[in-house]
Structures are given as C-alpha cells and as structure tokens.
C-alpha positions in Angstrom: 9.4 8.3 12.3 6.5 10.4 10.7 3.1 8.4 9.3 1.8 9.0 5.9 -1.6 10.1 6.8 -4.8 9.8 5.3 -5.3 12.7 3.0 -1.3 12.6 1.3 -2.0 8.9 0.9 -5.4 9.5 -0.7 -3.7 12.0 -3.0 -1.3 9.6 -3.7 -4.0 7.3 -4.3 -5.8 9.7 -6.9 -2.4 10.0 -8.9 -2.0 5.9 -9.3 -5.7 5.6 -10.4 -5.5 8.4 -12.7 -2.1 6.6 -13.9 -3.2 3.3 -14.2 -6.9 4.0 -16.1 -4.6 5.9 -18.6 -2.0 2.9 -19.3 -5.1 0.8 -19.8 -7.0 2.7 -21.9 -4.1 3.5 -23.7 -3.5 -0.6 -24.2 -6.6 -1.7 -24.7 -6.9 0.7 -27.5 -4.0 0.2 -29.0 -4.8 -3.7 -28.8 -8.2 -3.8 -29.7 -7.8 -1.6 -32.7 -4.9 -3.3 -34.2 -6.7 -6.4 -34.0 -9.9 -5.4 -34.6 -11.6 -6.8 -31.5 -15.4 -7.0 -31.1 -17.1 -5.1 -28.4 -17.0 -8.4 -25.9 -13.8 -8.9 -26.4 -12.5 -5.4 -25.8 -14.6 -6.1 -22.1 -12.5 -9.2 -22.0 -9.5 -7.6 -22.8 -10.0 -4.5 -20.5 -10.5 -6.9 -17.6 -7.3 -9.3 -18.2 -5.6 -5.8 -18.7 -6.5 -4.3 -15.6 -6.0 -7.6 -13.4 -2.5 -7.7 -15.0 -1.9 -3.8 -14.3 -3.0 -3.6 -11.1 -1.0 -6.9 -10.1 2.3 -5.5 -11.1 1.6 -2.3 -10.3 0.5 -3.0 -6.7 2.5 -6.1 -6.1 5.6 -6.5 -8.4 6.5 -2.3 -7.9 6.0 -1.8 -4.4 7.4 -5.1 -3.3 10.8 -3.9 -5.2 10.5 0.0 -4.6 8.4 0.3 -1.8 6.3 2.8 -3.5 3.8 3.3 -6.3 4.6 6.4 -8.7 2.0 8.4 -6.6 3.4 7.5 -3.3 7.1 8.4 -4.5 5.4 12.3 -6.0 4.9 12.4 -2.2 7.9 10.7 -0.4 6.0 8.0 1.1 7.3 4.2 1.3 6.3 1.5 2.6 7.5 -0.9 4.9 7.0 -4.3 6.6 5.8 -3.1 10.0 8.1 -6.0 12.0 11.5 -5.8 10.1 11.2 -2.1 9.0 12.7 -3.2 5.5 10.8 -3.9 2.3 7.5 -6.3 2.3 7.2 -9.8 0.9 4.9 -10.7 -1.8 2.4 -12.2 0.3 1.6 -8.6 1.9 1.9 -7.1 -1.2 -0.8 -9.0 -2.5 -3.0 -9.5 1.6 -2.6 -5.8 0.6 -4.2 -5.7 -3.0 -7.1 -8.3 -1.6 -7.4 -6.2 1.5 -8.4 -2.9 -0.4 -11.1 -4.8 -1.7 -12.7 -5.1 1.1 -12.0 -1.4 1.9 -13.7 -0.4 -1.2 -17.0 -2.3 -0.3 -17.2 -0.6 2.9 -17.6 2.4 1.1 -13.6 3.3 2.2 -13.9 2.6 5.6 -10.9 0.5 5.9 -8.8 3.6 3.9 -10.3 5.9 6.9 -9.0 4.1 9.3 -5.5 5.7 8.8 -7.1 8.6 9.5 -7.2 7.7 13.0 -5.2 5.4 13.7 -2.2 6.1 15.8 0.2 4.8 13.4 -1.6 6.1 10.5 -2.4 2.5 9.1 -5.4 1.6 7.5 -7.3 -1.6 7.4 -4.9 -2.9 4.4 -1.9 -2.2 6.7 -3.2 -3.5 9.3 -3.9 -7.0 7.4 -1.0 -7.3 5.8 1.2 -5.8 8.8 3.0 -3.1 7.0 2.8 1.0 7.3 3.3 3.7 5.2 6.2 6.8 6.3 7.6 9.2 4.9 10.6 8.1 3.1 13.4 10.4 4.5 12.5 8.8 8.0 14.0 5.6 6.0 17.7 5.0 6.9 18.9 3.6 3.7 22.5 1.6 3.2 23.4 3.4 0.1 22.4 2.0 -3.6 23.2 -1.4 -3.3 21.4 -4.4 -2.9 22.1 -4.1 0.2 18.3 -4.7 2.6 17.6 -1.1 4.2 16.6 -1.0 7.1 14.8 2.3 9.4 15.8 3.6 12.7 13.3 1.1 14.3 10.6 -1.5 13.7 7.0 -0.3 14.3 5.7 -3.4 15.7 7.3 -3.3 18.8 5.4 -1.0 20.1 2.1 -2.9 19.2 3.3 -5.8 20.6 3.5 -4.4 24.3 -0.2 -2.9 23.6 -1.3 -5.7 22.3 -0.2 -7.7 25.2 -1.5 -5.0 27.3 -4.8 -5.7 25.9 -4.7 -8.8 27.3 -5.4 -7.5 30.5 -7.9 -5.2 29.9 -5.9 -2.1 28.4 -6.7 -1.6 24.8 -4.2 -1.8 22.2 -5.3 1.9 20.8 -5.2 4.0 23.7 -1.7 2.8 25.0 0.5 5.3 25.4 3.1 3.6 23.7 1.7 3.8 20.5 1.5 7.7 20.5 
C-alpha cells in the first residue's frame, strides 16, 4: 500500500482551497448583488457560505467519494484506517475540526505526515483514517458494493501500540515501516 505524503497532499490541498474560495466568491456575488446586500450582510453571507461549503465539501464529498477534487487530480483516497473501506461521518467531520487545530499550530499537525511512517497527519491521526494512493485500493466494481483494500492499516499500529506498553514506542516499531 503506498502513503500520500506530505507535499502531493499539500498540492492537493492548494487545488481545493483555490476551488472552494472561487465557488464562494462566485456565490456570494452572485447573491449579494441580486439582492442588493449591504456590506454586513455580504460578511454574513460569506461566512454561512463558507461554513456550508466547506461542510459538504469536506464532509458530505469525501465521506461518499473518498476524495476531494484535488485529492482525485492526484489519485489519493482516503480511507478508515481500521476497516480499509470508506469513513463515517463522524471522521469526516473529527477531521474538518481537527485541521483546525492544525492550522493554529501554524501547520504543525499537516507536517506531521511528513514524518510519520504511515504518512498521516495529526487529522488522520484523530479521526483514525489515512490517505493512499488510490490504485492501491482494491475496488468491487461500480456498484454499491463497500470496497475494501488489500489490508487494514491499523493492524499494524495496534501491535506497536501495545508494544508501547512495554516500553517500545509505537513510532520506531518495525512493523510500521
């Protein structure tokens, strides 16, 4: 199974920001100039519009797909790190919350997949889920069918973890490499 690492998932980032700031502009426009909104209210209205975006966008999309637009230019998906298949709406949204707190660390928490063995940041980390590259993603054709990839990735971190329980730590197992 290959890792999305940092820098293709902060291109990836770059191309869903640059998205999503043009869909909103490109509503609240549209919607403050057909009603003739006020300054305040276009704020207003640019905040509710970029709460709403970013909800389906990070949440509604992924949780379905797997992927953002950005992550898909790239052929990364992402998967719950226990079952290998798609993530709930709960880690969707741990997710969203969690990049939060990434942001206010100046990105810390996105550097972390940098150096992480399994390439997952502090998000992935939270919400237990990890981003590969999609052909390493043994689909069941089309259908509705849940898909499911060669192997789970928590597996492996529950040994180190365990390990860690005597001593060893959970990043320098060998079993994670």
């Amino acid at each position: 199974m290959i890792f999305a690492g940092f820098w293709v998932r902060f291109a990836a980032h770059i191309i869903d920001f640059v998205l999503l700031n043009a869909v909103e502009y490109g509503l609240e426009t549209l919607i403050s100039e057909g009603l003739g909104l006020s300054a305040v209210a276009q704020q207003v209205l640019g905040v509710f519009l970029t709460l709403g975006l970013c909800y389906f966008y990070y949440v509604e999309i992924p949780m379905r797909r797997g992927t953002t637009f950005g992550k898909q230019v790239f052929g990364i998906i992402v998967i719950d790190a226990k079952t290998g298949g798609l993530f709930t709406r709960k880690q969707a949204t741990v997710r969203v919350f969690s990049y939060l707190f990434s942001y206010a660390m100046v990105g810390c928490g996105f550097l972390m997949a940098a150096f992480h063995p399994q390439k997952r940041a502090f998000h992935d980390l939270i919400a237990g889920t990890v981003s590969i590259r999609r052909k390493d993603w043994l689909s069941v054709d089309d259908s509705k069918e849940e898909r499911k990839p060669e192997k789970p990735v928590e597996p492996a971190l529950e040994g180190a973890v365990e390990g860690s329980r005597e001593g060893a730590s959970p990043l320098l197992s060998s079993d994670l490499a």
